[in-house]
N, C-alpha and C positions, 0 to 999 in steps of 0.2 A: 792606369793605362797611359801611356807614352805616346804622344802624337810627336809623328816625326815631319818636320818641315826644312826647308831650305834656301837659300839666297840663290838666287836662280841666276845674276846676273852673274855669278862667277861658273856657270855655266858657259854661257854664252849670251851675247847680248840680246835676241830676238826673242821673244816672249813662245813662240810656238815651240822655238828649241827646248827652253826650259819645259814648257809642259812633259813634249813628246820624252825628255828625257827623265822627268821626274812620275810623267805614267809607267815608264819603264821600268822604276824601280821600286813601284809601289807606294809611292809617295802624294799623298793628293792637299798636301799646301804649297804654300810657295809664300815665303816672306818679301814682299817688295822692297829693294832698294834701289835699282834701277832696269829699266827694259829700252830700247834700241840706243844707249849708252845716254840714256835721261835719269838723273838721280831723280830720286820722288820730290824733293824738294824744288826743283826747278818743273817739276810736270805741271802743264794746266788741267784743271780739273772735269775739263773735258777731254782730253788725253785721257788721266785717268777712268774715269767711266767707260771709255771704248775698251782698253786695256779690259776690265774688271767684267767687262758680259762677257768676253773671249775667256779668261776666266773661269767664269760661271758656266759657260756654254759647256766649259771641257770635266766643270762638277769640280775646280778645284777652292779652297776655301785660302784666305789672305790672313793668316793669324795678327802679324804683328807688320808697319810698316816699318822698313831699314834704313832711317832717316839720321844726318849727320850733325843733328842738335844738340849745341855744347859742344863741338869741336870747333872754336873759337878760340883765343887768346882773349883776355879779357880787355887789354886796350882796344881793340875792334869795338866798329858800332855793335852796342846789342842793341838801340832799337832797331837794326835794319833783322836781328836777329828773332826776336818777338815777333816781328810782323813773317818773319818765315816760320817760328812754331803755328799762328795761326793758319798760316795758307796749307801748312803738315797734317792741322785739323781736319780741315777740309779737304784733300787729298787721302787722308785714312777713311772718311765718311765715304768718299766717293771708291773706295776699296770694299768697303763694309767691315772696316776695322775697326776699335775701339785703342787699341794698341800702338805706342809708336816708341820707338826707343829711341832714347837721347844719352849723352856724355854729361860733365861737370866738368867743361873747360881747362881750356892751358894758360898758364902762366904767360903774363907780358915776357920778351926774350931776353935773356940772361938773370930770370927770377924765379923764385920757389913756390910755387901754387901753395903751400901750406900757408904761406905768408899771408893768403890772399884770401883767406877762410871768411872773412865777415863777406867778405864781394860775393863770393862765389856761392853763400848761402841763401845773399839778399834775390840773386839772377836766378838759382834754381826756383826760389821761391816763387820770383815772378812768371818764370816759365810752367810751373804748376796750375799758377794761376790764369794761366791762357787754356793749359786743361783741360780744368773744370770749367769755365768759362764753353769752350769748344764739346765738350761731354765727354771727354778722349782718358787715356793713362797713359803717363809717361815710366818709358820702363827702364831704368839708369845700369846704364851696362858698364862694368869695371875695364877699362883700357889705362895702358901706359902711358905718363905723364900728366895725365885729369885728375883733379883734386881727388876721386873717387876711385883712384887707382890700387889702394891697398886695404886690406879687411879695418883697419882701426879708423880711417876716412870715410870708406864705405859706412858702416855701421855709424859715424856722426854725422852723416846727411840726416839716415834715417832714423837717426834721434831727434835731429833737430827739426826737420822738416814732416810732419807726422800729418798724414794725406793720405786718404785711399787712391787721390789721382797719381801717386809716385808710384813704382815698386820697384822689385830689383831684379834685375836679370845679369845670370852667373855665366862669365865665362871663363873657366878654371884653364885653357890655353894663355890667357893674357896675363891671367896673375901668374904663372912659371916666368914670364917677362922679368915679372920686380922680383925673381928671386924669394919668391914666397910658395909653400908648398898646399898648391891649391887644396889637397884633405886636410890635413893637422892644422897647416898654420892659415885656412880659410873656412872651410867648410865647419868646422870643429870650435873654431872660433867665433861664431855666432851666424855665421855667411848662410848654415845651413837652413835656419828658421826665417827667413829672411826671401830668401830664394821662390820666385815666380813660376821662371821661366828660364834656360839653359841656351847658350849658344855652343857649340860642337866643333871645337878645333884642338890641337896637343898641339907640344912644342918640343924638339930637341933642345937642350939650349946652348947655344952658339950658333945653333944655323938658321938664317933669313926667313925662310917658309917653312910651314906649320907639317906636322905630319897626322896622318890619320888616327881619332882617339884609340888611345891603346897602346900607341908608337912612339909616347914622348915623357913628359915626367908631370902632365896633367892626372893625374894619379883619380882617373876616372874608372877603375876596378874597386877601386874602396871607397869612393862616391856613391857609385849605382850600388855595390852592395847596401848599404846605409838608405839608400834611395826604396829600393827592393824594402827591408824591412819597415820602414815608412809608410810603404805604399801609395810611395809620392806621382801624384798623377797631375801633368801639365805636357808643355811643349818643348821640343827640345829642335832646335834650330840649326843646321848645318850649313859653318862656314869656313871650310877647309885654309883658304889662304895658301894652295900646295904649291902653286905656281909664283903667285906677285901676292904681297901685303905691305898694302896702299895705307895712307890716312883715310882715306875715305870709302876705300872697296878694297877688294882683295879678289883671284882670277887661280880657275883648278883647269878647268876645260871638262868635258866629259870624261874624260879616260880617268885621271886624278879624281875626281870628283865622284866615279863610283870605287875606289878604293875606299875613301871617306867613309862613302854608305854603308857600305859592307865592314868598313871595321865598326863603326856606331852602332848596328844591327848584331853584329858577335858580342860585343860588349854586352847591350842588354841579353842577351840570350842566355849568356854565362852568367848575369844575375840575377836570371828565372824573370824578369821584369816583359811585360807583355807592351805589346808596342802597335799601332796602325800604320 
């Protein structure tokens, strides 16, 4: 079974809109990454809490938070960065999350993040270690430019770094980015066994914003098929990008944001895959 969730603030910024518009579609989570244009990382944990009974009150549940950990450079403080995995902690706790997805950093400017392999394993490692420390998992989503951007970096995090508090969360939109063909040359290549949790965006490529799965060369019809015969059951998280895609968010509006739905909902349909 498929649970279907979504990043609300590319909805709209107000928290009730996102509800009212994700009752509407039959959707009852909502992945936190920001509500009245506060990313969860800057929320105080009283915020949070208020935010999470409204929430609770409407019966919706918070899978994962949408938090911008590891989109850093690596000359930047990381201890100013540490100390915002911690307070991420406690901000998912005050969700009732266990869940919080992070990145594997950028390159200092005008350099090759490959280069930077020992750094960038010794920071994951410590941010792992805030984790466990916090009782949290960190869920390492593949993006453009971060050491963990392509199936053969992806796959040596999680060699190297071998943790229940890590895991990996696939988003076969971003890898059409590097020119990688998210089924053959990711899924196929070990991405598949590997795989948690799914983010939900496709990509034309040449053009800015994302298009609805199904609509781009995220080759999510012979995913889900593969998926289907699996009987692979998790979450799959919708983050359109149709409108703005941001480093740090990305914006559909309603109207864009149920085309998304409705193509993610035909896809599983067409491969027999059952979905809440």
């Amino acid at each position: 079974m498929i649970t279907i969730s979504a990043f609300g603030d590319e909805i709209g910024p107000e928290l009730k809109l996102q509800m009212e518009f994700c009752d509407s579609h039959g959707i009852r989570c909502i992945d936190i990454r920001g509500i009245d244009g506060i990313n969860v990382s800057k929320m105080t944990v009283s915020q949070a809490l208020a935010y999470h009974r409204q929430l609770d009150d409407r019966g919706f549940r918070v899978p994962c938070l949408g938090s911008p950990l590891g989109k850093i450079r690596l000359d930047e403080d990381f201890d100013a960065h540490l100390d915002m995995a911690k307070h991420c902690c406690d901000i998912a706790e005050a969700f009732g999350t266990d869940a919080i997805r992070m990145f594997s950093f950028y390159a200092p400017r005008g350099q090759n993040i490959a280069d930077h392999r020992g750094v960038v394993m010794d920071r994951l490692a410590a941010m792992v270690h805030v984790a466990e420390a916090g009782g949290k998992v960190l869920y390492h989503e593949n993006e453009k430019g971060i050491y963990g951007d392509v199936p053969d970096r992806i796959k040596d995090i999680f060699a190297t770094i071998r943790s229940p508090r890590l895991k990996f969360l696939y988003d076969p939109g971003n890898l059409t980015v590097e020119d990688v063909a998210p089924y053959e040359g990711g899924w196929k290549k070990g991405l598949d066994a590997m795989t948690e949790f799914f983010h939900i965006k496709d990509k034309v490529l040449g053009e800015y914003t994302f298009v609805p799965a199904g609509e781009g060369q995220g080759q999510f019809p012979e995913i889900f098929r593969d998926l289907h015969a699996r009987n692979w059951s998790g979450y799959m998280t919708l983050e359109p990008h149709m409108k703005a895609a941001g480093q740090y968010a990305g914006f559909s509006g309603p109207q864009m944001f149920s085309r998304a739905v409705a193509g993610l909902k035909r896809l599983l349909d067409q491969a027999g895959i059952q979905y809440q």
